[in-house]
Residue frames as a rotation matrix with the C-alpha (Angstrom) as fourth column:
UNK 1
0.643 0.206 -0.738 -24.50
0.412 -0.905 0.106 13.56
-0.646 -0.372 -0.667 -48.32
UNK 2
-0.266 -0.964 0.002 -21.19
0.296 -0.080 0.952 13.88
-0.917 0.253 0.307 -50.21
UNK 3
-0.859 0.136 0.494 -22.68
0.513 0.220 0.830 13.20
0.004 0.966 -0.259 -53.71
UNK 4
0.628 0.778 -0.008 -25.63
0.745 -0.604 -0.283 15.96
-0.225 0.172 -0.959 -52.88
UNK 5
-0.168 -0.695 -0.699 -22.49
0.095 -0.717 0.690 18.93
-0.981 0.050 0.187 -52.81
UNK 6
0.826 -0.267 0.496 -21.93
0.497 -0.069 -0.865 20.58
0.265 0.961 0.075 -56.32
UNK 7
0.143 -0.982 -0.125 -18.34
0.920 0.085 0.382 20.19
-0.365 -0.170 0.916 -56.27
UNK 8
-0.209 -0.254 0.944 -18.01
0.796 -0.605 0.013 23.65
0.568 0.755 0.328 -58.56
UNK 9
0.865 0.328 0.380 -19.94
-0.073 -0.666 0.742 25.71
0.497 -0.670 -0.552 -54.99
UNK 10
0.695 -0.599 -0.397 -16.12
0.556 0.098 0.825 24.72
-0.456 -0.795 0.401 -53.43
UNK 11
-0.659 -0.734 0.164 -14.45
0.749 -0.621 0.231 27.71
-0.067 0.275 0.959 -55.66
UNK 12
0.134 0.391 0.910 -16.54
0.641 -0.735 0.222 29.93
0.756 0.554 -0.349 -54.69
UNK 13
-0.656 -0.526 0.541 -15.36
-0.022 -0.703 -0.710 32.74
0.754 -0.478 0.450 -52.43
UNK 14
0.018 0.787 0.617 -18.72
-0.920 -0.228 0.318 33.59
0.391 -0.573 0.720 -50.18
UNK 15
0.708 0.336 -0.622 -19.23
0.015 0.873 0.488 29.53
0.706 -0.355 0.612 -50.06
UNK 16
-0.241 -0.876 -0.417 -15.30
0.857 0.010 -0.516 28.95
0.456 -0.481 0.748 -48.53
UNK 17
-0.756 0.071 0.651 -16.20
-0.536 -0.639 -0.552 32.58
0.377 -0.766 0.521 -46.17
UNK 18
0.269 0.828 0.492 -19.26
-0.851 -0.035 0.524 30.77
0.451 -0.560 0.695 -44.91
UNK 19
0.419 -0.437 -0.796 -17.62
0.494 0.845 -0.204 26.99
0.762 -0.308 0.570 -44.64
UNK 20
-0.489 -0.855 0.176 -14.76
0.286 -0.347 -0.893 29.35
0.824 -0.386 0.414 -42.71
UNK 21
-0.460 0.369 0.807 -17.03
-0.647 -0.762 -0.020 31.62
0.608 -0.531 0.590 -40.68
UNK 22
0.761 0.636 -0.127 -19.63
-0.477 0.682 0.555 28.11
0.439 -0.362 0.822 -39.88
UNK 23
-0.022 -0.731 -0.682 -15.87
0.624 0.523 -0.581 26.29
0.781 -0.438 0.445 -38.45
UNK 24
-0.684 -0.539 0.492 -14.93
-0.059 -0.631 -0.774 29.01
0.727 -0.558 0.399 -36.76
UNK 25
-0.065 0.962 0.264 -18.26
-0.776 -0.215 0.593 29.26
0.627 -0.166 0.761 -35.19
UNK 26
0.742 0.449 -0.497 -18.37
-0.219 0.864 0.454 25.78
0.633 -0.228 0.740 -34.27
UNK 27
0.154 -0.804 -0.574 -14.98
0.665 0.514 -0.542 25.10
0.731 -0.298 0.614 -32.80
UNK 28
-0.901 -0.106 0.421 -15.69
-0.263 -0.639 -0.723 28.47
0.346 -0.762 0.547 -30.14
UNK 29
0.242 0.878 0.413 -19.06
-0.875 0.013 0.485 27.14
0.420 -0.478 0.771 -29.27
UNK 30
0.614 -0.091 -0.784 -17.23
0.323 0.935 0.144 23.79
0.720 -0.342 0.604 -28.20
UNK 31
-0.441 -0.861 -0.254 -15.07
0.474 0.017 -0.880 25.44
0.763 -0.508 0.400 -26.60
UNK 32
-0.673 0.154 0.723 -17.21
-0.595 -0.693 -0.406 27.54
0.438 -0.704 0.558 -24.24
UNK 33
0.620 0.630 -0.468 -19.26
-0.268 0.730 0.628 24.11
0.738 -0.264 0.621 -23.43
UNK 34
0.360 -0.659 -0.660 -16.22
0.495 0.735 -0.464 22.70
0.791 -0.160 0.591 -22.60
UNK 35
-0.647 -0.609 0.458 -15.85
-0.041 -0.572 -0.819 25.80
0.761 -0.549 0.346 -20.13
UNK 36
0.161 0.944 -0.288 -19.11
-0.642 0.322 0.696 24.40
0.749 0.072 0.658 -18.83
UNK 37
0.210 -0.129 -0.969 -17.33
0.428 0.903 -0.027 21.42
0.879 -0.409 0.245 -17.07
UNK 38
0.545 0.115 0.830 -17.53
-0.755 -0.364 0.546 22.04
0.365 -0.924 -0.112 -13.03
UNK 39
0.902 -0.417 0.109 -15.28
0.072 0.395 0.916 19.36
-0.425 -0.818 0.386 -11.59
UNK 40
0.460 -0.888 0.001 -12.20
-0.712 -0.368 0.598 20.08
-0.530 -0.276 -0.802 -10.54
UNK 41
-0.249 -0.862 0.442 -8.99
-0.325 0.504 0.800 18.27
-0.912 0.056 -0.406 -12.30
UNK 42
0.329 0.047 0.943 -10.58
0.904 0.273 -0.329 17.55
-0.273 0.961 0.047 -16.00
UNK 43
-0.859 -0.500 -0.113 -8.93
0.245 -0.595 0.766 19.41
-0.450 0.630 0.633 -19.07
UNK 44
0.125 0.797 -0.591 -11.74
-0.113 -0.580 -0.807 21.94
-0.986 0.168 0.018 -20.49
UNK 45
-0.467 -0.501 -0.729 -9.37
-0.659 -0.353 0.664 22.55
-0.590 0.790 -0.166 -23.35
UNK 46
-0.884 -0.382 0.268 -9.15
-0.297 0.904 0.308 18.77
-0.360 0.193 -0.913 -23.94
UNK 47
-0.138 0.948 0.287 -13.58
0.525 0.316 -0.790 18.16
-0.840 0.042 -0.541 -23.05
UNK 48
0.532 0.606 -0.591 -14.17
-0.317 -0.505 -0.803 21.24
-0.785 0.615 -0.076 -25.97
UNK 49
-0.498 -0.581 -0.643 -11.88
-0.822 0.081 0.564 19.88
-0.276 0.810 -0.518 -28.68
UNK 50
-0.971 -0.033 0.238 -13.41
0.029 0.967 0.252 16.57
-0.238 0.251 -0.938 -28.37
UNK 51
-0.118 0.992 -0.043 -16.87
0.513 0.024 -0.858 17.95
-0.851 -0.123 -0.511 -28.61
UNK 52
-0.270 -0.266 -0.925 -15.71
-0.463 -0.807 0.367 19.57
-0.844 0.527 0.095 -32.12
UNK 53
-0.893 0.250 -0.373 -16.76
-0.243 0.429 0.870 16.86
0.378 0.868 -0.322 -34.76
UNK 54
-0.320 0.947 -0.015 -20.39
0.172 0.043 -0.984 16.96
-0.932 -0.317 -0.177 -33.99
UNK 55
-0.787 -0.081 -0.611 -21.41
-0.509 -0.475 0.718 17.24
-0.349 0.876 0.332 -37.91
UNK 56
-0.816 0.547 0.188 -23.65
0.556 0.652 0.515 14.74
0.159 0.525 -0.836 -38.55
UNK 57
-0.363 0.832 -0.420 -25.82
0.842 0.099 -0.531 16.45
-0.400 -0.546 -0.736 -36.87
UNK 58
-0.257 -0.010 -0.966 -25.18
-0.430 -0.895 0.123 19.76
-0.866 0.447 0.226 -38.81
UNK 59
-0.974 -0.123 -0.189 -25.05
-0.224 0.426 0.877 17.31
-0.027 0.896 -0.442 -41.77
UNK 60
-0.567 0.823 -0.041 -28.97
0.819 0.568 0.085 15.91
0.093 0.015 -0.996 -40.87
UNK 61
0.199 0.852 -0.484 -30.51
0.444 -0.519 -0.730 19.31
-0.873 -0.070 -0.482 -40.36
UNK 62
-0.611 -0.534 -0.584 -28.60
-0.367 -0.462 0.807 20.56
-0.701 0.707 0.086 -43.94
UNK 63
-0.972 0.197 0.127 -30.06
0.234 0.841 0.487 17.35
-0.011 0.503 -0.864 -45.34
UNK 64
0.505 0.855 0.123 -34.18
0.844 -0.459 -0.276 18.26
-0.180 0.243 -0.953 -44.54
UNK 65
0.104 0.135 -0.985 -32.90
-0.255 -0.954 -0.158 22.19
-0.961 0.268 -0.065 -45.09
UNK 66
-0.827 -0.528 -0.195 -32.23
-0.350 0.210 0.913 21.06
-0.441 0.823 -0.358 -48.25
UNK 67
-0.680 0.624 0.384 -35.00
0.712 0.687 0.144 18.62
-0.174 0.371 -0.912 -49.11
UNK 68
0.429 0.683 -0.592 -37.87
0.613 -0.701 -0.364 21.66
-0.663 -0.207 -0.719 -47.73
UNK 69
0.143 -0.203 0.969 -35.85
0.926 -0.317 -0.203 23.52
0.349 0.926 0.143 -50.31
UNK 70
0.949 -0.163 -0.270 -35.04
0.099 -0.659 0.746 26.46
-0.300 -0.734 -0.609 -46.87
UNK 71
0.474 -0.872 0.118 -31.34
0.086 0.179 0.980 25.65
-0.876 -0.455 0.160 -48.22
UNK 72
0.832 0.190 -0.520 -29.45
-0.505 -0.125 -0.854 26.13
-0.227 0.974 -0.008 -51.26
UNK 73
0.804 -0.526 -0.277 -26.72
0.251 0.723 -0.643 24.58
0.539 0.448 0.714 -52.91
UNK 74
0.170 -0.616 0.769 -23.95
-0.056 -0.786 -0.616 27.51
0.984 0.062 -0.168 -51.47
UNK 75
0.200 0.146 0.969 -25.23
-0.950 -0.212 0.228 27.25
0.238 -0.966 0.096 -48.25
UNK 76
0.915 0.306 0.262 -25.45
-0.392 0.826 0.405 23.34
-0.092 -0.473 0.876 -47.97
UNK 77
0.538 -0.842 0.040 -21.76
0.345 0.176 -0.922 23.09
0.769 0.509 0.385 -49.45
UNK 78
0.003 -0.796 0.605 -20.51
-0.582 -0.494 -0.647 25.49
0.813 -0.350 -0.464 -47.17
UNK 79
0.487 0.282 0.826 -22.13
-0.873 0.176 0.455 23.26
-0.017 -0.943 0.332 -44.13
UNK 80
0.956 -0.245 0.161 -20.38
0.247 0.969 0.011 19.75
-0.159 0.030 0.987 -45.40
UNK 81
0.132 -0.922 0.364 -17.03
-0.035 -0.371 -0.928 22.04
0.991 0.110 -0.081 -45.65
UNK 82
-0.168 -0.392 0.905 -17.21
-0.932 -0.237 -0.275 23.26
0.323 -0.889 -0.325 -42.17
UNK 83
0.635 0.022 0.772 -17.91
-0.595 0.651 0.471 19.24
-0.493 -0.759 0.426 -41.48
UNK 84
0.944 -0.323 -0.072 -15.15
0.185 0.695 -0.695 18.08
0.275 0.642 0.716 -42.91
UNK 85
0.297 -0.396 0.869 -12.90
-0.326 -0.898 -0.297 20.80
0.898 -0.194 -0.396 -41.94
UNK 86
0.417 0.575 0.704 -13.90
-0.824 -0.087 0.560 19.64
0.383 -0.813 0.438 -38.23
UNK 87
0.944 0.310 -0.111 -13.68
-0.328 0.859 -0.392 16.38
-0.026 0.407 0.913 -38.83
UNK 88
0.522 -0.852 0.044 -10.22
0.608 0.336 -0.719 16.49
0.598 0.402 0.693 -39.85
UNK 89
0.000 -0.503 0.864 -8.60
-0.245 -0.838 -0.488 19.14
0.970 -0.211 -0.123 -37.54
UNK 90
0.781 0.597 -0.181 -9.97
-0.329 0.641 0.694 16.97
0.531 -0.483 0.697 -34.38
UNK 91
0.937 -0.200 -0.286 -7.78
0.290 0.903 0.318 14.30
0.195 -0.381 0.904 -34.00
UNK 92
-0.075 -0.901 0.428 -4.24
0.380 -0.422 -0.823 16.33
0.922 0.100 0.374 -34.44
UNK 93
-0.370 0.131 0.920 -5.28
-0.614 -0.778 -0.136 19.27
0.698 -0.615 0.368 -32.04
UNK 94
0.777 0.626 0.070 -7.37
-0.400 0.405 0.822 16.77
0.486 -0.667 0.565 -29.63
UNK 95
0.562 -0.827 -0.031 -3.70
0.607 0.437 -0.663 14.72
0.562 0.353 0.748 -29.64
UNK 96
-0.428 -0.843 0.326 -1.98
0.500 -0.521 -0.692 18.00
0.753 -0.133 0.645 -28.57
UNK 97
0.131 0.552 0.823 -4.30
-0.636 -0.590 0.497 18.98
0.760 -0.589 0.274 -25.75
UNK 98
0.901 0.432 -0.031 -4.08
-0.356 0.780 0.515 15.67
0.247 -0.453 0.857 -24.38
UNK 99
0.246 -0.965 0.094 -0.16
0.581 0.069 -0.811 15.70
0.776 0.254 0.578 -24.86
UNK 100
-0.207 -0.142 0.968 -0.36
-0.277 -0.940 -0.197 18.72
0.938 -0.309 0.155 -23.01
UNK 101
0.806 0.576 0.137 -2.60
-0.412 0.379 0.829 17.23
0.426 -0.724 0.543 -20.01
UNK 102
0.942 -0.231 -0.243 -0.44
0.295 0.914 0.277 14.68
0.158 -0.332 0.930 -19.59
UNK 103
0.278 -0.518 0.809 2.65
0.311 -0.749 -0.586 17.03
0.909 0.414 -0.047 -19.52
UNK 104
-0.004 0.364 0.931 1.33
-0.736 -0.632 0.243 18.64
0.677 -0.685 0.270 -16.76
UNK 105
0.828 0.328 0.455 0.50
-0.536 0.222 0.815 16.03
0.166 -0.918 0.360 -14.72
UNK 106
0.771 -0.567 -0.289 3.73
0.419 0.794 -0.440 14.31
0.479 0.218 0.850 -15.39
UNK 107
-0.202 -0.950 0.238 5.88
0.264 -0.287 -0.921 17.26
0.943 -0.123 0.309 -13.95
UNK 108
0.112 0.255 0.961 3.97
-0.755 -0.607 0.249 17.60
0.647 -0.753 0.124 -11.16
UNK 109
0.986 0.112 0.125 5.22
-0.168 0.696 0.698 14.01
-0.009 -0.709 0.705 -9.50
């Protein structure tokens, strides 16, 4: 997937506002799944962070938008930014949610 990017679509302004705009996007739609969860005593926060690297799958429908030619370069760039982005921002923040959990339940005994 990597080696389909033209590295030269990651200085462009519009591409980096859509990469931005397609994260953003993605990391509030995990999170309102994650408000989704009905039983009592699990961390929402915690269930939508972890449901944030979900790219491949953005990365396989880029991949036929692409092929069918529905996709251009700009657009498919910006979609392997906003998985990467993702990707990497995860594990830190997932870390501090779970830090956070455990916090909590630690001052309450």
């Amino acid at each position: 997937m990597g080696i389909q990017v033209r590295l030269e679509t990651f200085a462009n302004l519009p591409v980096l506002g859509v990469a931005l705009g397609l994260t953003v996007a993605a990391i509030v739609g995990k999170q309102v799944c994650g408000l989704g969860v009905l039983e009592r005593g699990l961390d929402r926060l915690s269930i939508g962070v972890g449901m944030i690297p979900r790219g491949e799958v953005g990365l396989i429908f880029a991949s036929i938008g692409k092929s069918l030619k529905v996709m251009d370069d700009a657009t498919f760039s910006a979609v392997v930014m906003m998985v990467m982005l993702t990707t990497l921002v995860t594990p830190p923040v997932l870390k501090l949610t779970l830090q956070r959990k455990q916090s909590a339940l630690g001052s309450r005994q």
